[in-house]
N, C-alpha and C positions, 0 to 999 in steps of 0.2 A: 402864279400869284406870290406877293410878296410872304412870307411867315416871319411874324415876331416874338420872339422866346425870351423880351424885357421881363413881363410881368408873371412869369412861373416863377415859384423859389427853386432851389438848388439846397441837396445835398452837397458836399464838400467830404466825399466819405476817404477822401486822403491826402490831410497834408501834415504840417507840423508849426509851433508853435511860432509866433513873432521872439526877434532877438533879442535880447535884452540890452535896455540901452537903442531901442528903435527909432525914436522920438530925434535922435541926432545922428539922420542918416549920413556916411559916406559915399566916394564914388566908388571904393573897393567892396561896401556893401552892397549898392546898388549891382556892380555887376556881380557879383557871388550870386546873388539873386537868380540871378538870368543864365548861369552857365553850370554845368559842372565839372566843370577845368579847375584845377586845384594851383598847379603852378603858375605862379608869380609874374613869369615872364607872358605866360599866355593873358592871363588875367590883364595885366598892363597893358601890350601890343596886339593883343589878339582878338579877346571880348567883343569891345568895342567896335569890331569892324564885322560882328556880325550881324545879318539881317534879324534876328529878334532885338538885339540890343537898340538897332537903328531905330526899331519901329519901337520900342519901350519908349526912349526918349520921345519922339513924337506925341506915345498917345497922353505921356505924361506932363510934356509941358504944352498940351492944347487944353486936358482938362488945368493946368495950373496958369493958365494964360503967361509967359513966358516964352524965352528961347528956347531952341531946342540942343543949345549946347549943354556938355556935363556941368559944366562948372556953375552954369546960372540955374541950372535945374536943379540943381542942389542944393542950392544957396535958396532958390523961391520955394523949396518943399517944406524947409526947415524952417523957413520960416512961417508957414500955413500952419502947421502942425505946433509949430509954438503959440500963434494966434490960436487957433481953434481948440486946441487941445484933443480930449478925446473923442471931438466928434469929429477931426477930421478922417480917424480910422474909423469910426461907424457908419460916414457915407459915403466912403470907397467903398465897407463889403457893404453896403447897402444897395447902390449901385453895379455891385458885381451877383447883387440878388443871391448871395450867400445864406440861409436860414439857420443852417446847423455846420458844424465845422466838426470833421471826425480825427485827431489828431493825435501822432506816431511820437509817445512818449520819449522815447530809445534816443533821440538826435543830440548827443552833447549837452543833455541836461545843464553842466556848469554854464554853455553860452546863452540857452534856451529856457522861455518864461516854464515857469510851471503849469500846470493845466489851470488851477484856479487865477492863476493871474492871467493867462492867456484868454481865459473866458471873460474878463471884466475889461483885458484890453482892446477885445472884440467886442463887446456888447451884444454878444448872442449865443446858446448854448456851445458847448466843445464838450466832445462824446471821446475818452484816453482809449486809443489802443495799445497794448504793451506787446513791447519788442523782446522776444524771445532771448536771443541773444546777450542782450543787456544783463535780462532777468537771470542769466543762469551765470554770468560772470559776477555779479553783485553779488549773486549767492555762494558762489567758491569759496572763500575766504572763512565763513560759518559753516558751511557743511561737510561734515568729518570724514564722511566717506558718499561713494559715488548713491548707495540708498537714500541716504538725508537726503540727498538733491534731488534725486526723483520723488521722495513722497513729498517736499517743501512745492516741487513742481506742480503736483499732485494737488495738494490744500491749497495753494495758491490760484488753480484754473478753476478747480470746483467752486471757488468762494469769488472770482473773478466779476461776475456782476452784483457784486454788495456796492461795490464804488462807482457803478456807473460804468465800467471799462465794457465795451461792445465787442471788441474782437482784438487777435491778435495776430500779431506780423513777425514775419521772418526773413531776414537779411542773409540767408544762405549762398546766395548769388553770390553776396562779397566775399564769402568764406569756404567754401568748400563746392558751390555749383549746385546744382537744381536736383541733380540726380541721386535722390535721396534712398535710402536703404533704410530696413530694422534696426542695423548695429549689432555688433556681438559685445554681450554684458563685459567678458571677461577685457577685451580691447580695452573698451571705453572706459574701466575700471582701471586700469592702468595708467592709462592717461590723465584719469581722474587725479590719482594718485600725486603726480610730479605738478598737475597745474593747481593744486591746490595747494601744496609747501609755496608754490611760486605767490601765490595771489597772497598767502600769509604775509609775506616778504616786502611785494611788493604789488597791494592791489589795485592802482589807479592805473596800472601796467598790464593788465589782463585783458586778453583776445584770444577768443574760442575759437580756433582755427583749426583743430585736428578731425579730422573726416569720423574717426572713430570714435569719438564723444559727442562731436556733435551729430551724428546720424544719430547716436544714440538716444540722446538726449529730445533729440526736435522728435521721432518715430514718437518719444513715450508721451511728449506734450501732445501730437495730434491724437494721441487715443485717448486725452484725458478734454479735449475740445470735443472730441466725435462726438463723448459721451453727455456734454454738456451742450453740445449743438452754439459752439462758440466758430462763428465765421475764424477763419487763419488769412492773412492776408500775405505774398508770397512777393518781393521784388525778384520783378522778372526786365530781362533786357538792359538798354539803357541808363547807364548809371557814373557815377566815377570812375576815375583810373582803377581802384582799389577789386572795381568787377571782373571780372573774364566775359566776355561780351559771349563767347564761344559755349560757356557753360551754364548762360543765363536763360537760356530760350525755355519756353513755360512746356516745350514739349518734354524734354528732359524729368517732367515729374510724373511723368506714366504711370509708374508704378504707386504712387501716392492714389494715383486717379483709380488705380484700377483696383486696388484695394480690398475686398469686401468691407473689412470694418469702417474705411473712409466713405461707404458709398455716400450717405445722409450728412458728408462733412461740407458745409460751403468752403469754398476755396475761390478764392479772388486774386487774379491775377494785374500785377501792378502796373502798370506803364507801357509794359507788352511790347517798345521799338525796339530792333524792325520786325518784331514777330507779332504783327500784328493778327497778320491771316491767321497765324498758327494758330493765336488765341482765340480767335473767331471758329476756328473751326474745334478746338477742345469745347470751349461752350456753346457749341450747337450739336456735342455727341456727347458731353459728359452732364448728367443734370446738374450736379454739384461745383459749376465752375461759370464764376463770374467775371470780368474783367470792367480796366478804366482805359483811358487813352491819356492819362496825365504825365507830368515831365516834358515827352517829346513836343506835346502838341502849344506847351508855352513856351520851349525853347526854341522850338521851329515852327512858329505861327505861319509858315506860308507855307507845311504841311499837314497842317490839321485838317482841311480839308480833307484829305487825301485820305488821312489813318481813317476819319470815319466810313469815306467808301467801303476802306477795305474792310473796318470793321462790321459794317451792316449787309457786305456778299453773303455769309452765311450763319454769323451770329442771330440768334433771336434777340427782341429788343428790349427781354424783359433779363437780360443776362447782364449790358452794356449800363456802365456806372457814371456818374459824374463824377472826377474828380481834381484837382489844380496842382498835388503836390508843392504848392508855394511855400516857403520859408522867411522867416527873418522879416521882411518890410510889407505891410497890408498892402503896397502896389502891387506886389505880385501875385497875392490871390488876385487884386482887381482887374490886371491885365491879362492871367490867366483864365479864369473864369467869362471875361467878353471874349479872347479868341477864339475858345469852345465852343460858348453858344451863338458864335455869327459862324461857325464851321461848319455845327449842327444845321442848323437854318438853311445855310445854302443846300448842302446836301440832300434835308429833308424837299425842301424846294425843285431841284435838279429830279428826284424820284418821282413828286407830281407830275412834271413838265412831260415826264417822259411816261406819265400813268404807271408808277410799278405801285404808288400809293394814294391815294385820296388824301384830301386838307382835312376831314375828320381824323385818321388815321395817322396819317403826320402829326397831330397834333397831340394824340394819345402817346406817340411814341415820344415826345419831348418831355412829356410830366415821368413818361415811364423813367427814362433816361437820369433826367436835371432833379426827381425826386423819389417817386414814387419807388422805385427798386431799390434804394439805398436803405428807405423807414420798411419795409417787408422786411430785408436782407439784417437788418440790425434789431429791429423792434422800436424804433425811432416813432413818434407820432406824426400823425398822416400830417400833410401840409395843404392839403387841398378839399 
């Protein structure tokens, strides 16, 4: 039987804000969008000739009635969105059945709307998660020694849902790999020391990159999330050049998992390619560990399929997240968010066919997925 997954809403429990300045897309925006290739040359010759970018263009200039080259697709976008204004970004996420948008404060703030402007150029709630990372280099440059930064870290997580901010995320992957430790005070103190004269000097310059403060520093934030019972949300796999693909795998955080004091910590694992399995099998043995399938599965839309197989072999389906990781242009939550749930769909479908699930049941597991475990996992209001 056929399954339609139109008229559920969707959590969005990860992505990041529209760009500023969206309204007069490019084709170097457009594909920024769609890749995470940074160099110029790739981005030029290369983007384009991949199968997500093919099939972007497609889905966008059949909803834009249009060609399907760049150049007129760009030229008909820009001009819809001049005609409509901001409803043409309210019925793309409207049609990508978007209800709540959870988005990753931390991304180049100077390029990127702010939360409250991103919510009005959305037209629907945006729930700030804050990026660790960010937080503790901003803070360098005011805290005088390595204790200010931990007890600033400290009043800063405990007082974390005064503003509305639901959970927070860590970009460790980019910076020192998954494989995280305590920290020893006196290390991290040291390092404190010199990156702090540095940030004095020159702080739009500062990137937390030493093993030894930052293990530091991220161990003492998740004991002050444990105790707050604030989800951490972890980039894993897949990512920029700037990652170690090698040091990304969500297995690597064992020791976070195995924790005592972490046991009651959610921990949500991001993107997961190609550790998909991995992460399907950490949150089918650890209670405390959720995961999404976003990134790979809008970058390579003729594998989405696939991640959810792998994802639903031994994940429970009350662990498995909705989310688009889209940036910068509402087409790409809108083309995100359809690859997902026709990926879902089929799969769910494929399970019937072959009885591993009933059409009741399939059907429980898409609200589980597309909502329901993101407003549990955050405290978000039910949608259904």
């Amino acid at each position: 039987m056929a399954l339609s997954l139109d008229e559920i809403p969707a959590v969005d429990q990860h992505c990041h804000a529209f760009r500023k300045g969206f309204e007069r897309m490019t084709p170097q925006m457009l594909r920024q969008s769609l890749t995470e290739a940074t160099d110029a040359q790739v981005l030029e010759q290369h983007t384009p000739q991949t199968i997500a970018y093919r099939w972007a263009l497609r889905q966008c200039a059949k909803r834009l009635g249009c060609a399907t080259d760049e150049e007129t697709l760009v030229a008909a976008r820009n001009r819809s969105i001049a005609q409509a204004g901001s409803a043409y970004t309210r019925h793309l996420l409207d049609d990508a059945g978007i209800a709540h948008l959870c988005v990753d404060t931390g991304l180049q703030p100077e390029h990127y709307q702010d939360t409250d402007t991103f919510a009005v150029s959305a037209a629907r709630p945006v729930h700030p998660i804050l990026r660790l990372e960010r937080f503790f280099e901003e803070q360098l440059p005011y805290c005088t020694s390595l204790d200010d930064l931990v007890d600033q870290t400290r009043q800063t997580l405990h007082a974390l849902r005064n503003d509305g901010t639901i959970a927070v995320k860590s970009i460790a992957a980019y910076r020192i790999g998954l494989a995280l430790e305590p920290g020893d005070p006196a290390a991290a103190r040291s390092v404190f020391d010199a990156l702090h004269q540095a940030a004095i000097q020159h702080p739009e310059h500062v990137r937390l990159s030493d093993p030894a403060l930052l293990d530091f520093l991220l161990w003492e934030a998740l004991r002050c999330c444990a105790d707050e019972a604030i989800p951490v949300q972890f980039h894993t796999g897949y990512g920029d050049p700037d990652a170690d693909l090698r040091t990304a795998s969500p297995l690597h955080l064992r020791r976070v998992l195995e924790d005592p004091d972490f046991h009651d910590l959610p921990v949500v694992l991001l993107h997961c390619y190609p550790y998909v399995r991995e992460a399907g099998y950490l949150a089918a043995v650890y209670p405390q560990v959720f995961f999404d399938l976003s990134l790979a599965s809008g970058h390579a839309p003729s594998l989405a399929e696939q991640l959810f197989e792998e994802a639903f072999a031994l994940a429970p389906s009350s662990k498995l997240l909705f989310a688009t990781d889209a940036h910068s242009l509402p087409e790409a939550y809108w083309l995100f968010a359809r690859v997902q749930r026709q990926a879902l769909a089929m799969v769910l479908e494929k399970l019937m066919r072959n009885n591993w699930l009933t059409a009741e049941q399939s059907e429980g597991i898409a609200h589980q997925i597309l909502w329901r475990n993101a407003c549990q996992l955050y405290g978000l209001p039910s949608l259904g």
